[in-house]
N, C-alpha and C positions, 0 to 999 in steps of 0.2 A: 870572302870580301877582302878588300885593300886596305891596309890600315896605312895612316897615314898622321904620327905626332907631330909633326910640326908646329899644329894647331889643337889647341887641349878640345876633349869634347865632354860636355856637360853629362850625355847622355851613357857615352861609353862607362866613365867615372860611376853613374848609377848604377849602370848592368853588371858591370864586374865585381866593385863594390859589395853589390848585395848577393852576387854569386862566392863573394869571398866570404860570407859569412858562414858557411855549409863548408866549403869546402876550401883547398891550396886550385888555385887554376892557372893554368900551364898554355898558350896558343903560341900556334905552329901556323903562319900564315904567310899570304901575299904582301908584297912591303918593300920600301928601303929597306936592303942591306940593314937589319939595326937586332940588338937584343939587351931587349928594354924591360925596366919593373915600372910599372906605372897602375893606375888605378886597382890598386892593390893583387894585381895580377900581374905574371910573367910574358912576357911575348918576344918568340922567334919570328922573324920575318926574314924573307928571300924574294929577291928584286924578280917582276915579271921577267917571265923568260917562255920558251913554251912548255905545252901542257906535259907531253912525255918528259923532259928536263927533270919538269917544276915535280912532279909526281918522282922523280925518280931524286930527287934532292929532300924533299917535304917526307919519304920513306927512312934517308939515311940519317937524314935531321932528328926525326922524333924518335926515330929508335935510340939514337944516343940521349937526348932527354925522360924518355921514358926510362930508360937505365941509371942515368945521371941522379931525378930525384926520385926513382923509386912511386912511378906514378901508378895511380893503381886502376883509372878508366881511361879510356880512348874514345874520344865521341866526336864524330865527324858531323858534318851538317847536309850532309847527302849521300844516297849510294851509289851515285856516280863514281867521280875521277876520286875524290875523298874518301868516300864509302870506300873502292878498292883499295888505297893503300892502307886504310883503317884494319879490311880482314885481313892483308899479310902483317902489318905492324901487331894483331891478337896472334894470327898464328907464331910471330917468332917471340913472343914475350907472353903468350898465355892471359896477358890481360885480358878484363871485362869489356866488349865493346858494345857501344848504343850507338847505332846510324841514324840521323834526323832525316827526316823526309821535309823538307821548305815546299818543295812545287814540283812539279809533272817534270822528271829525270827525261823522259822518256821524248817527249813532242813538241815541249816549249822552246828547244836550242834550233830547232827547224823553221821558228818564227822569227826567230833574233839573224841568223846566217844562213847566207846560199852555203848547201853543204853536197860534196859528191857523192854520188852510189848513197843516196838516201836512206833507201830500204837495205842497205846492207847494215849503214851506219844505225841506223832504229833497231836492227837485231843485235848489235854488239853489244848497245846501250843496255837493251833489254835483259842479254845477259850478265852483264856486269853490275847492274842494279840486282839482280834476284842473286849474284853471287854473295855480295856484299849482305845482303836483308837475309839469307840465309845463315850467314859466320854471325851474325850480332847476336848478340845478347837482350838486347832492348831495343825496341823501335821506337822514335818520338815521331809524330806526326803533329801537323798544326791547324790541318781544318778535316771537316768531312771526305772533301774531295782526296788530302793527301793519304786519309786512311785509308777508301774506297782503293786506290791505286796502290798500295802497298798489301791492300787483301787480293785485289789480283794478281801480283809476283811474288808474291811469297808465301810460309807456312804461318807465319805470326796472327794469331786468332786474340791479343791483348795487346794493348799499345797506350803510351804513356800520351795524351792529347793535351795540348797548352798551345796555347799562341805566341807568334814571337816577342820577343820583349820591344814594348811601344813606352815610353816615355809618356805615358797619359799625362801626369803632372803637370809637365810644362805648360799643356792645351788646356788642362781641366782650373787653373788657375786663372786664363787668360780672361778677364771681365770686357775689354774695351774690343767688344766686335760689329760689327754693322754687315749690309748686305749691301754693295758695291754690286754695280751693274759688270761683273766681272765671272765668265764660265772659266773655270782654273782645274788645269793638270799638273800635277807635278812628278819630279819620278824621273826615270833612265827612256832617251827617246831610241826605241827601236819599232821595227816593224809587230812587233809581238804586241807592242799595246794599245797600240790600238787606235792613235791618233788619225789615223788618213780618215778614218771613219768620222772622227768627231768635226775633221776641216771639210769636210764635206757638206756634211749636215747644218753644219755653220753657213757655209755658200748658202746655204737653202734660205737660211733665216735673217741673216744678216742687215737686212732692206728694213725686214719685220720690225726690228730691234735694233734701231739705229747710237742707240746709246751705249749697247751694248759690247763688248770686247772678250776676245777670247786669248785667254793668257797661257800659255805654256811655258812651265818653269822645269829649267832639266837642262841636259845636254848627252848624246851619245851619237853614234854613228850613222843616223835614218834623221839629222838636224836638218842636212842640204835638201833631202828629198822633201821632208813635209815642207820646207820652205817655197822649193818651189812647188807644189801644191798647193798652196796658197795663194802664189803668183796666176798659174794656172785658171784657178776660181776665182781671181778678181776681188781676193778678201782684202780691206783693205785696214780695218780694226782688229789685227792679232799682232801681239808682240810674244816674242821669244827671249828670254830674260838672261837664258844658259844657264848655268851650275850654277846654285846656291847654298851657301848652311844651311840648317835646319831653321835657324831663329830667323832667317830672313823669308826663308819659304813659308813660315807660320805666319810673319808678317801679312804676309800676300793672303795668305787662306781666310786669317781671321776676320777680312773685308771683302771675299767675295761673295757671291750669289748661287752657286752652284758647284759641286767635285764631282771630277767624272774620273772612271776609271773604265775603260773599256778594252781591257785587254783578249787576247784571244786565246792569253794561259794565265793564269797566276794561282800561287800557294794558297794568298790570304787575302794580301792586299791592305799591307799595316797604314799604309796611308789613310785609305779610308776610316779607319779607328782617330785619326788623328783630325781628320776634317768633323767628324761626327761631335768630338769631344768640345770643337768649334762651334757648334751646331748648324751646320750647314749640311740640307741636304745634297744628295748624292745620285746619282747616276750611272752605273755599270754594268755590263756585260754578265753573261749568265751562265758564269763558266766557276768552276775548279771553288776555290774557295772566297770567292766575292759572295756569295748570297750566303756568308755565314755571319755576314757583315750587315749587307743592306735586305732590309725588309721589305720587301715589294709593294708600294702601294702605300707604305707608311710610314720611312725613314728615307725613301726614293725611289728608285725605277729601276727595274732588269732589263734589258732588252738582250735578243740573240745576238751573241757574237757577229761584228760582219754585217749588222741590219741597220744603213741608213733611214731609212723609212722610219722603222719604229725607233730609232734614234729622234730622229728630227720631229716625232707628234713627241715624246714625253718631253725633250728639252723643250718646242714650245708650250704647251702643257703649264711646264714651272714657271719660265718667262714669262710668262700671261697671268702668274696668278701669287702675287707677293705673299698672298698670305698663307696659303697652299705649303711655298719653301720656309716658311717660320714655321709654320706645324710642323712640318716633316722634319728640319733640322732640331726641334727639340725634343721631339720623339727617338730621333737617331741619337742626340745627347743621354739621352735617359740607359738607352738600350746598350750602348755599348758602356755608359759608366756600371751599370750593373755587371756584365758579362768580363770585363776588362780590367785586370790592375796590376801594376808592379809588384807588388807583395805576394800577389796567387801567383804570380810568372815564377819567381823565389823560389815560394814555398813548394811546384812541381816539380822543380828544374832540383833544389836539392833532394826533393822523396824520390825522384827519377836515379838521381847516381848512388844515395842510400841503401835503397830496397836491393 
């Protein structure tokens, strides 16, 4: 990810915070130019530039810090472009390294960008992923799905599983919520998640549900196309909000009526933890690690990737039935306050660098 101090972040400050309790923590990341101590953690950053550059800079960077303070794990957040310089940064410094697996290395950058010689580019990946999961020391995985696909590349039969770190608090605090005649996404717009599907399914209903609006909160590179997608469809109650904080985006959640996540890859899907702890039922696609989230039938709806049709009966389904999305969102409250917490996030993430 990009880090970016300019503007303090409540949430960063807890994640690091509590990871500095276990341990000294050290990132090596995307960034201004800057090398800052802050939320009781150290951070090197290097300005975007491209990937071979940025990899072959993020190689010579941490080796001098891993020499500098004497660090003694190396833990990347993927075995892609990370995961590879993680195995040469253990082979030239012997350190211990643990590759995190977040989401499908493999398939999901094919949904986000037109990419050339495809099938070539799926075997490099492929190799480079099983090199990296090979040289670790520990694997973290973070739903079903990410471990299923790290038991097919590689030999690791044990694996450290935790969820990413979600800020429940903020949401599990939040008292003042209602259900606003409002379907809301929020999240990075590319083609991978899934939105043409839901503007679609929208046209369908729209006439239905005259009160209702479909909100998308976000911004990324597929913003022009779903816009005009909507032009196209004749929808004429959707607004597109662009990039928001967190605290403005929880605004918007804590008053709507439905969260959809319909991607056509994801890791986990920390959003939906965050809608749920709202109590707003949910809506998702039935891929990677969304149904470790939502309950079929009982905290919200799966439907197949890609399937307008069964899109369009479950959102009306919910639309039609106010009380239907109150059970369900407080069934989703329940399930994920059980399943979910900052302190178990901690408590793995330091018995993971420990052990």
């Amino acid at each position: 990810m990009d880090y970016d101090f300019r503007v303090d972040s409540d949430t960063l400050d807890k994640k690091f915070s509590g990871l500095s309790r276990g341990m000294k923590v050290f990132v090596a990341a995307r960034g201004k130019d800057w090398h800052i101590k802050k939320y009781k953690a150290e951070f090197f950053l290097t300005k975007k530039i491209g990937t071979i550059p940025f990899m072959v800079v993020l190689f010579l960077r941490s080796l001098g810090i891993i020499k500098k303070y004497k660090i003694d794990t190396i833990i990347t957040q993927a075995p892609l472009f990370d995961g590879f310089v993680g195995a040469w940064l253990k082979f030239f410094t012997r350190r211990e390294l643990i590759v995190e697996v977040h989401s499908d290395w493999i398939n999901s950058l094919f949904f986000q960008h037109k990419i050339p010689f495809p099938k070539l580019v799926k075997r490099i990946f492929i190799m480079i992923g099983r090199y990296s999961l090979k040289r670790a020391d520990k694997v973290r995985v973070i739903s079903t799905a990410t471990e299923k696909l790290v038991r097919e590349n590689s030999a690791h039969t044990e694996f450290y599983k935790f969820p990413t770190f979600t800020d429940i608090d903020m949401f599990k605090a939040e008292a003042d919520t209602s259900f606003r005649p409002v379907i809301m996404y929020a999240g990075w717009l590319y083609y991978l998640k899934g939105l043409q599907f839901l503007i679609e399914a929208w046209s369908r209903l729209q006439h239905k549900y005259p009160d209702f609006k479909l909100l998308i909160v976000g911004d990324g590179p597929y913003r022009n196309d779903l816009i005009d997608l909507a032009r196209k469809h004749n929808i004429k109650n959707i607004e597109f909000t662009g990039w928001k904080p967190l605290e403005e985006t929880k605004n918007y959640m804590r008053h709507c009526y439905v969260f959809t996540l319909l991607s056509l890859s994801e890791g986990l899907g920390r959003v939906l933890i965050e809608a749920a702890m709202l109590r707003k039922p949910a809506i998702g696609s039935r891929v990677d690690g969304i149904p470790d989230i939502i309950q079929d039938g009982e905290t919200g709806y799966l439907i197949e990737p890609g399937n307008v049709d069964e899109l369009t009966k479950k959102l009306d389904k919910l639309l039609g039935n106010p009380e239907l999305a109150r059970i369900m969102g407080e069934a989703g409250r329940k399930f994920v306050e059980d399943k979910f917490s900052t302190e178990k996030y901690f408590a793995e993430y330091i018995r993971m660098v420990e052990d």
